[in-house]
C-alpha positions as CSV (number, residue, x, y, z in Angstrom):
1,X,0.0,0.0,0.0
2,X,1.0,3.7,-0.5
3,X,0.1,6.3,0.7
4,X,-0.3,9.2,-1.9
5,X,-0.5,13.4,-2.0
6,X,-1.3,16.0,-4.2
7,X,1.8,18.5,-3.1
8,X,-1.3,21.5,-3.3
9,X,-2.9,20.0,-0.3
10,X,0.3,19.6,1.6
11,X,1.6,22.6,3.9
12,X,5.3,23.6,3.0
13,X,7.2,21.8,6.0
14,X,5.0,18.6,5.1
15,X,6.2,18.6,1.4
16,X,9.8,19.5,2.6
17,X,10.1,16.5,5.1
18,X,8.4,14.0,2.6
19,X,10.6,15.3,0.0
20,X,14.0,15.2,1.9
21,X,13.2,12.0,3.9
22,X,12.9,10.2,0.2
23,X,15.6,12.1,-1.6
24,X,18.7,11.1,0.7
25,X,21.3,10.9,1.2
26,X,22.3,13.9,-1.0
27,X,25.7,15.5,-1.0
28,X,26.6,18.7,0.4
29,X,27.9,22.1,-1.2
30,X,29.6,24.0,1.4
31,X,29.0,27.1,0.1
32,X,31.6,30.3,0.0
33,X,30.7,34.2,-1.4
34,X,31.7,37.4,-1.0
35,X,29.9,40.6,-1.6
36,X,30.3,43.8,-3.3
37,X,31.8,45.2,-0.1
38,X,34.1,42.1,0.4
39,X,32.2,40.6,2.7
40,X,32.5,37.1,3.1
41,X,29.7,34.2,3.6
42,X,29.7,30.3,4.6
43,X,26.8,28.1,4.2
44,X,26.0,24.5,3.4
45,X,23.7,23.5,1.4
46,X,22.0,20.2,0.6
47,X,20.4,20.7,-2.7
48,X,23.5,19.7,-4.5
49,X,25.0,17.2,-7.4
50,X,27.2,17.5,-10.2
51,X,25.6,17.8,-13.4
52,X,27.8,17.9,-16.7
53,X,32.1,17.4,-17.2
54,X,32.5,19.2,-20.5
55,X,31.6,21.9,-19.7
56,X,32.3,21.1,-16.0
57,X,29.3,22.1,-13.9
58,X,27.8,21.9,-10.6
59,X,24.5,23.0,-9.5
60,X,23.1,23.9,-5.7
61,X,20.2,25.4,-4.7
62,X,19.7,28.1,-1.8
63,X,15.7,28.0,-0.9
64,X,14.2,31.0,0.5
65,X,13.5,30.6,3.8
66,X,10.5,28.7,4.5
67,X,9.5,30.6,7.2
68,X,9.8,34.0,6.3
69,X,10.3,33.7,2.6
70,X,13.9,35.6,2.6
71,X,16.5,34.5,0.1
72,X,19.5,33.4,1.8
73,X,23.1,36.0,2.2
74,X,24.7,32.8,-0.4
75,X,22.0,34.2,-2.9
76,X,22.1,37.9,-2.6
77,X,25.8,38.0,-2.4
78,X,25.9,36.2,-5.6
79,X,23.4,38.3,-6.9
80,X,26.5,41.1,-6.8
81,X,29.8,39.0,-7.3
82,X,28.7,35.9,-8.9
83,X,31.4,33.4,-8.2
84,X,31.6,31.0,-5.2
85,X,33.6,27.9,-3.9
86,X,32.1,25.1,-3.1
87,X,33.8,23.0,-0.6
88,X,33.1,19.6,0.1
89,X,32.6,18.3,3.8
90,X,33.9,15.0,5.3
91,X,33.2,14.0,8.5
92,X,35.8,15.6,10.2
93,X,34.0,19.1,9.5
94,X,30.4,17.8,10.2
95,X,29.8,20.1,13.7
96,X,31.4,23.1,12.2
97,X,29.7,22.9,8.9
98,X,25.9,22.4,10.6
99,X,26.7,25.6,13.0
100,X,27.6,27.7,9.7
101,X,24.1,26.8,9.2
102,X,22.7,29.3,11.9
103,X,20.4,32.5,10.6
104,X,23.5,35.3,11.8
105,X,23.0,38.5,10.6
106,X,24.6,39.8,7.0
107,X,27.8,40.4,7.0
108,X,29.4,37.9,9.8
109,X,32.0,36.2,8.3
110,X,31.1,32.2,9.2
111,X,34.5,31.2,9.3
112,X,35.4,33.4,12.1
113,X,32.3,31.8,13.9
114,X,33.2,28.5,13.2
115,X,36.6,28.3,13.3
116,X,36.7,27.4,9.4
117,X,40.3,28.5,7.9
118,X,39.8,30.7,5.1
119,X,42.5,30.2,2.0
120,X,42.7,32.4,-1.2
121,X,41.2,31.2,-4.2
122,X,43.0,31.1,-7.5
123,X,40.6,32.1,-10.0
124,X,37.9,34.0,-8.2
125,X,37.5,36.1,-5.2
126,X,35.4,34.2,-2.4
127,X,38.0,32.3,-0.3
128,X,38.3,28.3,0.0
129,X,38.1,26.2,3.3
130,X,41.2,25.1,4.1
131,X,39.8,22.1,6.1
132,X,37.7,21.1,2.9
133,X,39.4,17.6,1.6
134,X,38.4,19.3,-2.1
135,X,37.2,22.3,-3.0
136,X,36.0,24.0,-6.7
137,X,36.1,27.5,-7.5
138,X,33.5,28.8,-9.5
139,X,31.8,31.2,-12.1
140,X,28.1,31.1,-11.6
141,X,26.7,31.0,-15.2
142,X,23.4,31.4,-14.3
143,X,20.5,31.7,-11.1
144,X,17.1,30.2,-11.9
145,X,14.5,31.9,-9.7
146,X,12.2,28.6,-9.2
147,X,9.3,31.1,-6.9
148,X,8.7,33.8,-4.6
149,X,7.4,32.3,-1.9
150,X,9.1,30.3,1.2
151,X,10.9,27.3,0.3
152,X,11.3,28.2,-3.4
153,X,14.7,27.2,-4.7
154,X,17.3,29.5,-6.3
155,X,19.5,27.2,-9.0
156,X,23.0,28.4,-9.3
157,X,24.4,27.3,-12.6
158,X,28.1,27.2,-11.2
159,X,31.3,26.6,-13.9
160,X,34.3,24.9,-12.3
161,X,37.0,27.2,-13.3
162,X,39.7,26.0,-10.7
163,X,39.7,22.7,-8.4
164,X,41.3,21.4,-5.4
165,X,42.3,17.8,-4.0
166,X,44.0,17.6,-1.0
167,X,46.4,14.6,-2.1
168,X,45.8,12.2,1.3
169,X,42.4,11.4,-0.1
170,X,43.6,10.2,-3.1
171,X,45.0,6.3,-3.7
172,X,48.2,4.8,-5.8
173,X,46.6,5.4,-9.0
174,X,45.7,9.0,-8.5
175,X,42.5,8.8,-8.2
176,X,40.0,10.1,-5.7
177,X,39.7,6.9,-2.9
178,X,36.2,7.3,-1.1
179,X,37.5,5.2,2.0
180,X,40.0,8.3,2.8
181,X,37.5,10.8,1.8
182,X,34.8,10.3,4.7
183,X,32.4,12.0,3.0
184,X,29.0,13.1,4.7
185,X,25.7,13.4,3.0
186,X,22.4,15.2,4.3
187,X,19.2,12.3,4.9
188,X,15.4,13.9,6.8
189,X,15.4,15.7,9.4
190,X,18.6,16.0,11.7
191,X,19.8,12.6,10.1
192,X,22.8,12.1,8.2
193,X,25.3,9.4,7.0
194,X,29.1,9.1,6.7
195,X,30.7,7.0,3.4
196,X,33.2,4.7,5.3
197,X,33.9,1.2,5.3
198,X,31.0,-0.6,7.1
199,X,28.4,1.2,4.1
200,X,30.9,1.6,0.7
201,X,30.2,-1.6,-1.8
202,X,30.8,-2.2,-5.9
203,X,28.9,-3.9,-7.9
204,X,29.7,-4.4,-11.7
205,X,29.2,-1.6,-13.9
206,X,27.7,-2.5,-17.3
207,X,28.8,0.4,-19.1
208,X,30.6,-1.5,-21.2
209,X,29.0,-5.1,-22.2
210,X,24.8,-5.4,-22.8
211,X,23.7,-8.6,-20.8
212,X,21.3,-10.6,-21.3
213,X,18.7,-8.7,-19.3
214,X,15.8,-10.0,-16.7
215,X,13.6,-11.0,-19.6
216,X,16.2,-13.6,-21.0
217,X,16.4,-15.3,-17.6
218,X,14.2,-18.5,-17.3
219,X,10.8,-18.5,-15.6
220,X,11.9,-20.7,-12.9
221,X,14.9,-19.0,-12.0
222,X,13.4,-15.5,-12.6
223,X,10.0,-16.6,-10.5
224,X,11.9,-18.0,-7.4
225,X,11.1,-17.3,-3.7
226,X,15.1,-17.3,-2.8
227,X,16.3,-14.8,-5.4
228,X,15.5,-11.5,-4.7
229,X,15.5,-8.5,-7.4
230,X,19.5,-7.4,-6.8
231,X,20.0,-11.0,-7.7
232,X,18.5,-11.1,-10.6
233,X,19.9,-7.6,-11.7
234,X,23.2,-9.5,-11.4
235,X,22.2,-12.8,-13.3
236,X,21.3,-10.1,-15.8
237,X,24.7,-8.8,-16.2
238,X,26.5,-11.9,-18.0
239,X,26.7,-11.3,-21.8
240,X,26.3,-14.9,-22.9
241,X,25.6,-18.2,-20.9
242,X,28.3,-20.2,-19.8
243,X,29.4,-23.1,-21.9
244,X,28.3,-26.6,-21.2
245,X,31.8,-27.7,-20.6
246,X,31.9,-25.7,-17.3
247,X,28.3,-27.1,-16.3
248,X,29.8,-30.6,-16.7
249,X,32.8,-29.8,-14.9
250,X,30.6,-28.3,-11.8
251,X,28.3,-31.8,-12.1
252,X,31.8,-33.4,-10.9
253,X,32.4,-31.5,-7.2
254,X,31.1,-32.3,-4.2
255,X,28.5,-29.6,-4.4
256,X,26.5,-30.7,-7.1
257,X,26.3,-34.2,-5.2
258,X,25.2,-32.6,-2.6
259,X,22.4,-30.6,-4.0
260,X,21.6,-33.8,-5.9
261,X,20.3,-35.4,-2.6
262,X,17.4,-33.2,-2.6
263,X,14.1,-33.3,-4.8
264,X,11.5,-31.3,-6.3
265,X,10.7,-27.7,-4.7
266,X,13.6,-28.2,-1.7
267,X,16.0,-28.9,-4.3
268,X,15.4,-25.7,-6.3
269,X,15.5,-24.0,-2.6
270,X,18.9,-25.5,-2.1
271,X,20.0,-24.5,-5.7
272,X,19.0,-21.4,-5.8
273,X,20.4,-20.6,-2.3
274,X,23.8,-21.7,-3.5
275,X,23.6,-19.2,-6.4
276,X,22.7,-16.8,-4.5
277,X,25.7,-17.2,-2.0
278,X,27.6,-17.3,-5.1
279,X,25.9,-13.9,-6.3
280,X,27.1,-12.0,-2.4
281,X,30.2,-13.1,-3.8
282,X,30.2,-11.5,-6.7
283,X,30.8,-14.8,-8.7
284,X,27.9,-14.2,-11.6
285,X,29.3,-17.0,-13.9
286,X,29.5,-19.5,-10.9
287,X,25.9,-18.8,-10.0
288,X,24.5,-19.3,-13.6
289,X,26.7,-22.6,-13.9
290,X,26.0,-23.5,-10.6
291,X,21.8,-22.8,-11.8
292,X,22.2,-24.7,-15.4
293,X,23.0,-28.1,-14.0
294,X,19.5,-28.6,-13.0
């Protein structure tokens, strides 16, 4: 069952909670401006991604407030100087960053109430965080005004002119490794997450190869009360089935004896429970050989 709204009946808040509480976790742009008069701003915000490499673009947005239906110092100071870093947080900034979130009045600087290190930018005026594991300078191409009322979002169309890594995040290869990062991302409410260890995982990437798809798996493998939908996405990966010869070979170990012992509806249990261990894994061609001998 679901339970289902038309956002016009919903209050503000309401549509805000439903919408974060779904949309999460979602990474966070820790926002730096300046204005005309030089000065500077701090602010995180939530409403955040990366959205095209060539040109190189991210986009945030900065809502009016949904109380009072004021646009944020992040939007009016770009409004005047339109440029702005945007830092990104780890866990190691988490309290800092949410107290940069507090309504002060224009014109305090947030890194002197935080304790935030400000470092010159390159490219543009408003400074970098000097805590920030990476940070992008910015040109903001554009600002789509999505309302006038509280809660409306402001789109900042931001051009990376100028990027930072600090180089202890990054592994052998040179490349960005998220179990050094500790990045944090914004859930509902109060809640958030931290990418280490106990929550990273991979799973195969088919950019590459076109498998075989859900549809091309049989009904009895594709219909089963073991395998669960991730399982199948992963059956679906391989390009081509195995050959018979490895079936054969399989029908020779001590496991296929095993599962042998059983009949009808507990076998295919059994079976399918194997491949499925075999799927965790990540052993897709095991599972389907393991699958094709019965």
């Amino acid at each position: 069952m679901y339970k289902s709204f038309n956002p016009a009946d919903l209050s503000v808040p309401e549509l805000h909670a439903y919408m974060l509480g779904a949309v999460a976790p979602r990474p966070i742009a820790f926002a730096s401006t300046i204005d005309k008069e030089g000065h500077v701003n701090l602010a995180p915000f939530s409403f955040f991604n990366a959205y095209s490499s060539a040109p190189p673009i991210l986009v945030f947005s900065a809502n009016r407030s949904g109380r009072t239906g004021e646009t944020k110092d992040t939007y009016k100071n770009i409004k005047e100087i339109p440029e702005v870093v945007i830092n990104i947080v780890n866990y190691d900034m988490i309290y800092q960053m949410s107290f940069a979130s507090s309504e002060f009045p224009r014109g305090v600087n947030e890194f002197t109430k935080t304790g935030f290190t400000p470092i010159a930018s390159e490219a543009i005026r408003p400074p970098r965080v000097a805590e920030s594991p990476a940070s992008f300078e910015c040109k903001v191409n554009q600002v789509i005004e999505l309302g006038d009322k509280g809660g409306a979002g402001n789109l900042f169309i931001c051009e990376i002119v100028r990027f930072h890594i600090k180089e202890n995040i990054l592994n052998a290869a040179g490349k960005i490794d998220p179990l050094k990062v500790h990045q944090v991302a914004r859930c509902g409410g109060a809640y958030y997450t931290k990418l280490d260890e106990t929550n990273l995982f991979e799973i195969p990437q088919p950019r590459t190869v076109l498998g075989i798809g859900v549809d091309a798996i049989p009904d009895g493998i594709r219909n089963s009360h073991v395998l669960t939908g991730n399982d199948l996405g992963m059956l679906a990966l391989i390009e081509q089935m195995p050959e018979q010869a490895l079936v054969d070979e399989f029908k020779k170990k001590e496991a296929y004896q095993y599962l042998s012992k059983f009949e009808g509806s507990e076998r295919t249990h059994q079976v399918h429970r194997i491949a499925q261990e075999m799927l965790r894994g990540n052993n897709i061609q095991d599972a389907w050989i393991a699958l094709m001998a019965f």
